[in-house]
C-alpha positions, 0 to 999 in steps of 0.5 A: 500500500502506498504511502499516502494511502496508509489509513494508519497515516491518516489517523494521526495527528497533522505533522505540524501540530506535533512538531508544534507541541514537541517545541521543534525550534523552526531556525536552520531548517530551510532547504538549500536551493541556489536556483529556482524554476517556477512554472504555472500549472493549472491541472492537478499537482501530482506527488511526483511533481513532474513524473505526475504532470501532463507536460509532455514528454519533450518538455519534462525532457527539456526541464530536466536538463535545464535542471541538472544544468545548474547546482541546487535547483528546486522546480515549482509549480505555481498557481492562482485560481484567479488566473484559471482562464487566462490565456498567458502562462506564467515562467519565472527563473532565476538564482538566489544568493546571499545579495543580488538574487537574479530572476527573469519573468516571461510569459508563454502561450503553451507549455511546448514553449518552455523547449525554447527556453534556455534558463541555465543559458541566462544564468551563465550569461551565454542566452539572451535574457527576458525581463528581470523579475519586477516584483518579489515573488511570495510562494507559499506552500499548498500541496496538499499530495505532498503533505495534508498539512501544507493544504491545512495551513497553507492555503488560509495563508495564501488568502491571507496574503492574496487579501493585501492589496499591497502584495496581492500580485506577489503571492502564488501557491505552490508546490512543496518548498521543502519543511512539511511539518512548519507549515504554514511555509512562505518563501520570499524570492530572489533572496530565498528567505524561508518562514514557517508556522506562518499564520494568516493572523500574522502573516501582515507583520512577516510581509511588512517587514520583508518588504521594508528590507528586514527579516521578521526572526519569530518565524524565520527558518533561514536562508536557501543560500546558506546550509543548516549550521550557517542558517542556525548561526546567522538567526542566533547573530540576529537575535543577540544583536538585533540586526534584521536588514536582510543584507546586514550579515555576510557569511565568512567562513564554516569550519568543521569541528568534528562530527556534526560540529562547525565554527560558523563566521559572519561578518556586519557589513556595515561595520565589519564586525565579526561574530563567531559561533559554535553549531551543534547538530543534535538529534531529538532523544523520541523518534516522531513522525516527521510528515503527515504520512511517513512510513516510520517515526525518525529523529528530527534533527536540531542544528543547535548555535551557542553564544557567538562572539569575537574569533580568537 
């Protein structure tokens, strides 16, 4: 019996309740993803994302490729169900980083279109470019095939979003960005900063802020341009000197200190400042299930930061 069809599954608590009530802290969490294809798709999204999809044969081909053609891609599927009848079809693609995230944003008339697309082409400077991406895209998770919690907690927070005028043609639903079990999750692009347990409530005041140029840390989960222990590292800097310009910090340097440990180094930019910190990644001591269907309880990972300061 599939996975997703595990009545024992469905009778369990939703993954992000558990994750709540077992207080799994939310920071170092956020996938880690250098380039980004979002492609609107209409019908149904399947768990498969592309293998499920109606795309033909040429075209999944084709976005494979491109795919494998740069480092840490992540493919997403997009919607609005305000734009099911419309006769363009949105593409958006591009690099996020630590500054200077790059996207461009096309439209195209059919799918068979994307064959003549060469992202990875742009990216490397040797294709010719499409507009830059003029907005900031808002993706928040809704794919319910993948997890029942990113339907539950997902899409009452893209209404959230997508009822702010200021915003309202930012914000798409997706598939899966990574993080079942923090649903509600919203990923701002090009700069590629995760939040989760995200609610409709407070959905107003992450949004503000990322919009004013700062990162709203309570549901911060890191960012896709650094692994686990640096994201860990730059949220414990964050929240001991209260900086929270999204370019305030710039990685300097992660040492490994042994199994599962790391001297992690950010630099201020404004003032040159260093702030060293020791990350620690730890497993929880009671295995629970970590998505809403998985076969088997396992033991969540915790990347764990002491106090930073200055390098010796």
């Amino acid at each position: 019996m599939a996975r997703d069809e595990d009545p024992d599954a469905r009778s369990r608590p939703f993954c992000a309740e558990a994750s709540a009530a077992r207080h799994e802290p939310i920071g170092g969490t956020a996938s880690r993803i250098d380039h980004w294809v979002l492609v609107e798709y209409r019908r149904l999204w399947s768990r498969d994302l592309l293998a499920g999809s109606g795309l033909s044969d040429e075209v999944k081909s084709h976005l494979r490729e491109q795919l494998a053609a740069l480092s840490r891609p992540r493919l997403l599927f997009i919607r609005r169900p305000d734009r099911r009848e419309h006769d363009r079809i949105a593409v958006f693609f591009g690099r996020s980083g630590e500054r200077a995230g790059r996207f461009h944003a096309l439209d195209v008339g059919d799918y068979e279109e994307l064959r003549g697309i060469d992202m990875a082409g742009v990216l490397a400077g040797s294709a010719p470019a499409p507009p830059p991406l003029e907005r900031p895209l808002l993706v928040v998770c809704t794919h319910g095939k993948r997890d029942r919690c990113c339907a539950r907690y997902g899409r009452p927070l893209y209404d959230a979003l997508r009822a702010r005028e200021e915003v309202r043609e930012c914000v798409w639903q997706s598939t899966h960005v990574g993080g079942d079990r923090f649903a509600g999750n919203l990923v701002c692009l090009p700069e590629g900063v995760y939040f989760g347990r995200v609610t409709p409530a407070g959905a107003g005041a992450v949004v503000d802020e990322y919009r004013a140029g700062r990162i709203e840390l309570e549901h911060y989960r890191g960012r896709a341009a650094y692994g686990f222990a640096a994201q860990a590292a730059e949220i414990r800097i964050r929240e001991e000197t209260g900086l929270r310009g999204l370019d305030d910090l710039a990685l300097a340097g992660l040492e490994p200190r042994g199994e599962d440990a790391w001297k992690v180094r950010f630099r201020e930019r404004a003032t040159g400042e260093t702030h060293a910190v020791e990350v620690a990644c730890e497993r929880d001591a009671a295995p629970a299930f970590l998505t809403c269907d998985a076969a088997a309880p396992a033991h969540a990972r915790r990347f764990v930061a002491g106090a930073s300061r200055a390098p010796a």
